[in-house]
C-alpha positions in Angstrom: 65.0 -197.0 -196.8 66.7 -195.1 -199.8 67.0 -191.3 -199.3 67.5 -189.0 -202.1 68.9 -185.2 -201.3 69.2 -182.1 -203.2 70.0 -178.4 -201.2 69.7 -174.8 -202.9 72.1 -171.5 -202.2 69.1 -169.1 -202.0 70.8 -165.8 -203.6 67.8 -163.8 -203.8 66.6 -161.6 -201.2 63.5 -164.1 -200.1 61.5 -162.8 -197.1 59.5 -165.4 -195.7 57.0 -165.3 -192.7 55.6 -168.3 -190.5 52.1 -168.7 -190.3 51.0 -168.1 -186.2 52.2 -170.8 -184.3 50.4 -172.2 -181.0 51.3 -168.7 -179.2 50.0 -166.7 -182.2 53.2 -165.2 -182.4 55.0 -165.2 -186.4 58.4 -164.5 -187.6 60.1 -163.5 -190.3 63.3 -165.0 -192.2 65.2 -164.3 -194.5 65.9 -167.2 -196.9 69.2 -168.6 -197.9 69.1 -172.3 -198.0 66.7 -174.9 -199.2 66.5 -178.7 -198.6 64.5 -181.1 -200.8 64.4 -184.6 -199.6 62.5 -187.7 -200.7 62.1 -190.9 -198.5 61.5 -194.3 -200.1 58.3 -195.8 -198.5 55.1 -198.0 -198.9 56.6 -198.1 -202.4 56.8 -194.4 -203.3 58.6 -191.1 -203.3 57.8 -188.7 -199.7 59.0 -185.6 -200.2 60.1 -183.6 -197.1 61.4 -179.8 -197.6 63.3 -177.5 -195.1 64.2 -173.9 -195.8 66.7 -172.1 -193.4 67.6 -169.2 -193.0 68.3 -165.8 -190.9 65.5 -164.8 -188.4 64.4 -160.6 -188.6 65.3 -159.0 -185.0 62.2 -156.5 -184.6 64.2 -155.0 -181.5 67.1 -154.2 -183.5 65.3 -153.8 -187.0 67.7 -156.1 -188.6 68.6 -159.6 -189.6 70.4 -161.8 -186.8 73.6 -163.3 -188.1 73.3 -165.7 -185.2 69.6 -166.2 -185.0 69.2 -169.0 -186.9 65.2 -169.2 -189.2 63.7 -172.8 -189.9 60.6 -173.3 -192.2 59.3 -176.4 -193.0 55.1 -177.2 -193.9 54.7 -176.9 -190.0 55.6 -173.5 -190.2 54.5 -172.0 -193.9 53.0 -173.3 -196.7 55.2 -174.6 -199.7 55.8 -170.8 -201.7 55.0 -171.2 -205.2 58.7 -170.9 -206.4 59.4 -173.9 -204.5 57.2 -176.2 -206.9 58.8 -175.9 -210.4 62.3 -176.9 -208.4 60.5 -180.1 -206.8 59.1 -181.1 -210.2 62.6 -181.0 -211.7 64.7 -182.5 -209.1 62.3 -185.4 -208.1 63.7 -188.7 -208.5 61.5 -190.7 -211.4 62.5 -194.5 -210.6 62.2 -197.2 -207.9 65.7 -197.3 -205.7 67.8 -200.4 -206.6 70.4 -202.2 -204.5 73.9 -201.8 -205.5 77.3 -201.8 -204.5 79.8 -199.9 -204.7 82.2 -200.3 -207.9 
């Protein structure tokens, strides 16, 4: 299977919360990295996308530098910023074989 990677510094201050999950509990992050990755299969492009990040601490009404956030479409749907960076990073061709020169 070819793979094909690209990851983002988030430098914005991006606040990002989950949608309820089976306990109907949310959290909160605070973006600073994102992962685009397509999968060769059944002759196409998959994308798969991962933003991480630093989770809000309600008890201490800050952001955990150890806590570490995780979004992916389980959690959120893809934000609207996160499009025009898939449309111009996406890979355009079939995978070919090669070998190293």
């Amino acid at each position: 299977m070819a793979e094909y990677t690209i990851s983002f510094a988030i430098t914005s201050h991006v606040e990002l919360t989950s949608r309820p999950d089976r306990h109907g509990r949310t959290f909160t992050m605070l973006a600073t990295q994102m992962r685009l990755s397509w999968g060769w299969r059944d002759g196409e492009w998959h994308l798969t996308w991962h933003i991480f990040g630093r989770r809000y601490r309600k008890t201490k009404n800050d952001w955990s530098p150890h806590e570490k956030g995780y979004m992916s479409d389980y959690d959120i749907d893809m934000p609207a910023w996160v499009q025009p960076l898939v449309d111009a990073n996406a890979p355009a061709m079939q995978p070919t074989a090669g070998g190293a020169l």
